[in-house]
N, C-alpha and C positions, 0 to 999 in steps of 0.2 A: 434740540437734540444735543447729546453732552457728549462728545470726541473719545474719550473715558470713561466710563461708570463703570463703578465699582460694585463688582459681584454681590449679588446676597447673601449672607452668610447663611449655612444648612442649621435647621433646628430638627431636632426630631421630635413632632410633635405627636400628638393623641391622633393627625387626623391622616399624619404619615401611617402613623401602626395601623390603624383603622384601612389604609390605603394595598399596603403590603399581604395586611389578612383577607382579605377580599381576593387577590392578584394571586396568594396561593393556595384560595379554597378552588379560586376556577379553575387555577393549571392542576390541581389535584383530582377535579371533576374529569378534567379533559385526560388527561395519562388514564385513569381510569377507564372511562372510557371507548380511549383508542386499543386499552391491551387487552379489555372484553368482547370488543368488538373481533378484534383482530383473532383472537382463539376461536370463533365461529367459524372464521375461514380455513376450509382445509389448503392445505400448500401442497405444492407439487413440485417433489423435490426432481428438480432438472437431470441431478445424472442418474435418473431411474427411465428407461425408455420404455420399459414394460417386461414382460415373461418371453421368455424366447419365440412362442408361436406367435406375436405378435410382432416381433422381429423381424423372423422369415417371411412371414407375410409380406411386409413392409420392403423386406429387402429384395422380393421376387417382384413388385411392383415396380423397382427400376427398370430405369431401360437397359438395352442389352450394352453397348458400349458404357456406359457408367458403372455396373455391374464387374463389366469387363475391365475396367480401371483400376477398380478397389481389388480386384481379384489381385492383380498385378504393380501392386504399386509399388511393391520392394524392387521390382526388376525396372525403375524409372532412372535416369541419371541425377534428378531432383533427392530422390529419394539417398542414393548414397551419395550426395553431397552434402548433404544435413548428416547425415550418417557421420561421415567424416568430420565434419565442424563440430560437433557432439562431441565426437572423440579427441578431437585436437585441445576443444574448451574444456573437460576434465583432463586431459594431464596437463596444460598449462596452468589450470587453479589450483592443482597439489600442493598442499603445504602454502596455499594465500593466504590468509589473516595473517600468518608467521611471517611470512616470508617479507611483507607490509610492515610488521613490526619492526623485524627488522633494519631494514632501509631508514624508516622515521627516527629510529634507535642514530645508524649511523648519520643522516643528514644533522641532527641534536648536536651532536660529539663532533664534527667534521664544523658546526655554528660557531660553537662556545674555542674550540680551536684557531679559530679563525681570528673572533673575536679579544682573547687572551694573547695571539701573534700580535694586531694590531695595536693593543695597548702595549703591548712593550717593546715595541717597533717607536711608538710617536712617543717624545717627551713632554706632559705634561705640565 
């Protein structure tokens, strides 16, 4: 066994291309395939829950305290604490990307300040 051998060098030959056109008739077969396959299936798009009588149904099937929950959820302490952080997280984000640019703006200027003090601070 040789501590070093040296790589083969790539040829592209007849039996590469020969290799490649096989590898993308099959993944051309399989895409194929998967996206006819896939059109047969009907999808159920999730934020559709159904027509309203199926709703109420559904939502008279709760129990009564859960019912009673959801009836009630604005009047929970939960509820106007997210309330609050909502409100607190939009006016602290007023004017963010800028306000970001800013700062990066000045930290740059406040760099190169710095930078230009200490060269003509030290003699070279």
């Amino acid at each position: 066994m040789k501590p070093s051998s040296k790589p083969k060098e790539f040829k592209f030959t007849f039996a590469v291309l020969f290799r490649l056109i096989i590898f993308f008739v099959i993944l051309g077969f399989t895409i194929n395939y998967i996206s006819s396959s896939k059109a047969n299936i009907p999808l159920l798009d999730p934020t559709v829950l159904g027509d309203e009588s199926t709703l109420n149904s559904l939502y008279q099937q709760l129990p009564e305290n859960s019912r009673f929950l959801l009836e009630n959820y604005t009047k929970t302490p939960s509820y106007h604490y997210l309330q609050s952080n909502i409100e607190l997280l939009k006016k602290e984000a007023n004017g963010f990307p800028q306000k970001q640019i800013n700062e990066i703006k000045k930290e740059v200027i406040n760099s190169i300040y710095k930078d230009l003090m200490k060269n003509i601070d030290s003699p070279t």
